[in-house]
N, C-alpha and C positions, 0 to 999 in steps of 0.2 A: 543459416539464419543467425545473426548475431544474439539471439535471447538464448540460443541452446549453451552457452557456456555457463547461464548455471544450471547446468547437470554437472558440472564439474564439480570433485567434491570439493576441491582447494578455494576455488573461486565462492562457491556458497559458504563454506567455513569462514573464509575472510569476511565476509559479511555480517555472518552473525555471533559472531565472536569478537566485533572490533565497530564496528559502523552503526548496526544495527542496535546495539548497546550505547550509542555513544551518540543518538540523532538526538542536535538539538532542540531542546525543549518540549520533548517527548512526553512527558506529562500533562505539559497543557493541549498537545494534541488530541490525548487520548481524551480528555476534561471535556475538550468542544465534539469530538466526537461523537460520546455521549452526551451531550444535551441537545446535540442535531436530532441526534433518535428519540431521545426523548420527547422534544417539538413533534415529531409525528401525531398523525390523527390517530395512529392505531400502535399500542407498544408491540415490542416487536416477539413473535413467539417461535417465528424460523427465521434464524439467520446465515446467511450468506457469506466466507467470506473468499477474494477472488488472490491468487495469486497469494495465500495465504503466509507461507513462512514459514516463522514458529509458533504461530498463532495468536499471536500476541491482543491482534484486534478483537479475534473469536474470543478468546478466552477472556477479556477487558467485559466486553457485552454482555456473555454467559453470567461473570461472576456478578455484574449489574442487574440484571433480568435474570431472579431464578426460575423463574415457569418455562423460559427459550431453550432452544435446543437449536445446535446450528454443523454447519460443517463447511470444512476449510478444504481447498482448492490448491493444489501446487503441482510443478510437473521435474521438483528438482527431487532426489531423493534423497537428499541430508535435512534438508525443509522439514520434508515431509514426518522424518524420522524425530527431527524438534518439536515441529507440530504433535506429534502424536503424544509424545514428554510430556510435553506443556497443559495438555487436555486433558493428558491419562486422569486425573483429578476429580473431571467432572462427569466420568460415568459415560452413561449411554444417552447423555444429551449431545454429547459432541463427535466428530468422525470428521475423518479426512478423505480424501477421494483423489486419485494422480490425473490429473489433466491437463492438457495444451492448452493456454485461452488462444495461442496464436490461431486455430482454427474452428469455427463453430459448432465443432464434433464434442466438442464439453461440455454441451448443452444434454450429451446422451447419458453423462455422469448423474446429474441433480433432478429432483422433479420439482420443482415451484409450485406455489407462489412463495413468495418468500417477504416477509413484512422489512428486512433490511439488508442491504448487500452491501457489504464495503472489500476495500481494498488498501494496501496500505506497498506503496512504491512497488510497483508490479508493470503498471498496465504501459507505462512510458518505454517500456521496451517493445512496445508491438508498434507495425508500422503505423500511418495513420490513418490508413483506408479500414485497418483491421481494429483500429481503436473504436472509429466511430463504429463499427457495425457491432461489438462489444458492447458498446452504450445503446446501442438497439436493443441488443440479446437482454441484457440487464435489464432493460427498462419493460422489456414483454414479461420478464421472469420474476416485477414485482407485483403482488399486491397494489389494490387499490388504497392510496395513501401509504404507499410504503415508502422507503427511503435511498437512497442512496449516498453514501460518504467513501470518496477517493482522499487519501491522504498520498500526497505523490509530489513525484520531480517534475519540475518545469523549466521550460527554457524561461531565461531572463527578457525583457526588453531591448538590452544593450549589452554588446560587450563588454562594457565598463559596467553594467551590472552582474556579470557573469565574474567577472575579475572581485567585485566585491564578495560575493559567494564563496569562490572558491580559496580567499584570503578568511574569511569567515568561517568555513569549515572547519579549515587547516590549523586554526589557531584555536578553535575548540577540540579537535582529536587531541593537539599537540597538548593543552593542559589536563585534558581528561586522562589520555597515555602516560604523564608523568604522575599525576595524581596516582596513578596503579603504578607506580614503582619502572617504569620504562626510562632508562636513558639513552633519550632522541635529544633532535633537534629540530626546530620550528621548518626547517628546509627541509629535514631529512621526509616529517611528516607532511609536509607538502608536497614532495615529488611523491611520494609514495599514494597521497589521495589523487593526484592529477594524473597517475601511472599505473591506476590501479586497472586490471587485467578487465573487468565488466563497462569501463565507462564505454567501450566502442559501442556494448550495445544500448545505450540511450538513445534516443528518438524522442527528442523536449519536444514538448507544444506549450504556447504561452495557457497561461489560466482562464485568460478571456476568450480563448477562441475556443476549448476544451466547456467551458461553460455555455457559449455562443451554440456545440452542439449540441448539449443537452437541450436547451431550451429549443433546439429545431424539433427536437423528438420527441415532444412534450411534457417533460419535464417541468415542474412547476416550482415557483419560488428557488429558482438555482443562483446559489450565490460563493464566494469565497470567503468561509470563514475563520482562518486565519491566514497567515503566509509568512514564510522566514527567506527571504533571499526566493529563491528556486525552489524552497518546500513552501507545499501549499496542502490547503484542508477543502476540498469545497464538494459541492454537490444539491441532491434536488429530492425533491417529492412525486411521487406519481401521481 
């Protein structure tokens, strides 16, 4: 299964040491993130987060909402070991838990309900028969009026969207990399993001058809609220 390469530890360190630090405009994603949850009927007091990391979304929410207590989901174990870093902070509201989303057996991890579940570039690596049924599992495991917020990769429209992206990237690592004292070159960090050891395990789906199933599943008010190229923000209500 092409998602097991990050258990790798090299391949997750490159990650979060280099990409993961450096996703543009990561501020203002976290910004809409929180006010998605915020628009909720109900704030959120368990949260959820899927394919966690280094917790970065859990820990964004927790330090937003001090009454919530949440816990993060990962099945890489450098993640996991970041994750726990990152939380160590905030006590006995947060916890991490090792699990597969590629199979429904992580549902044996968590008890629900849970007023918000997010994810943040995770879920695009599972096929797409296991994606939607994922957005099943989520959607039985929240709360009435709870939330959901995917912040994720998406396939582009076009080629020539895809090509804009990936020149788009390239040219933000490549000033970010020199801003940190790195001497590259705009090529050198292009083959290297286009060459990089995880992209075989992506599995794009556009925004609209990933939106298309939430709303089959009841999902309510699902919408995309932001997008940079192939990053997008989007999600729905129960």
């Amino acid at each position: 299964m092409p998602a097991e390469i990050w258990k790798e530890r090299d391949v997750a360190a490159a990650f979060l040491d280099e990409r993961s630090l450096l996703i543009p405009d990561r501020q203002r994603q976290l910004d809409v993130m929180l006010r998605v949850i915020r628009s909720a009927r109900r704030a959120p007091r368990r949260v959820l987060d899927l394919g966690c990391g280094d917790a970065i979304l859990l820990a964004t929410i927790l330090e937003a909402f001090p009454e919530a207590s949440g816990t993060g989901v990962d099945f890489s174990p450098l993640m996991l070991e970041q994750a726990r870093r990152r939380i160590q902070a905030l006590g006995g509201r947060a916890q991490t838990v090792e699990a597969n989303l590629g199979a429904p057996t992580w549902l044996q991890t968590v008890n629900g309900p849970f007023d918000a579940i997010v994810s943040g570039f995770a879920i695009h690596h599972l096929p797409d028969a296991r994606k939607r049924a994922l957005y099943r599992e989520i959607h039985d495991l929240l709360a009435g009026g709870g939330v959901l917020v995917n912040i994720e990769h998406v396939t582009s429209a076009t080629p020539h969207g895809e090509a804009m992206f990936d020149d788009a990237m390239a040219e933000h690592l490549f000033h970010r990399r020199r801003e940190r004292g790195e001497d590259v070159t705009f090529e050198q960090v292009k083959r290297d993001f286009l060459e990089r050891p995880d992209r075989a395990a992506n599995i794009l789906v556009s925004v609209e058809e990933q939106c298309a199933w939430l709303r089959d599943l009841g999902f309510r008010d699902v919408d995309c609220y932001w997008k940079y190229f192939e990053l997008a923000l989007f999600g729905g209500y129960r």
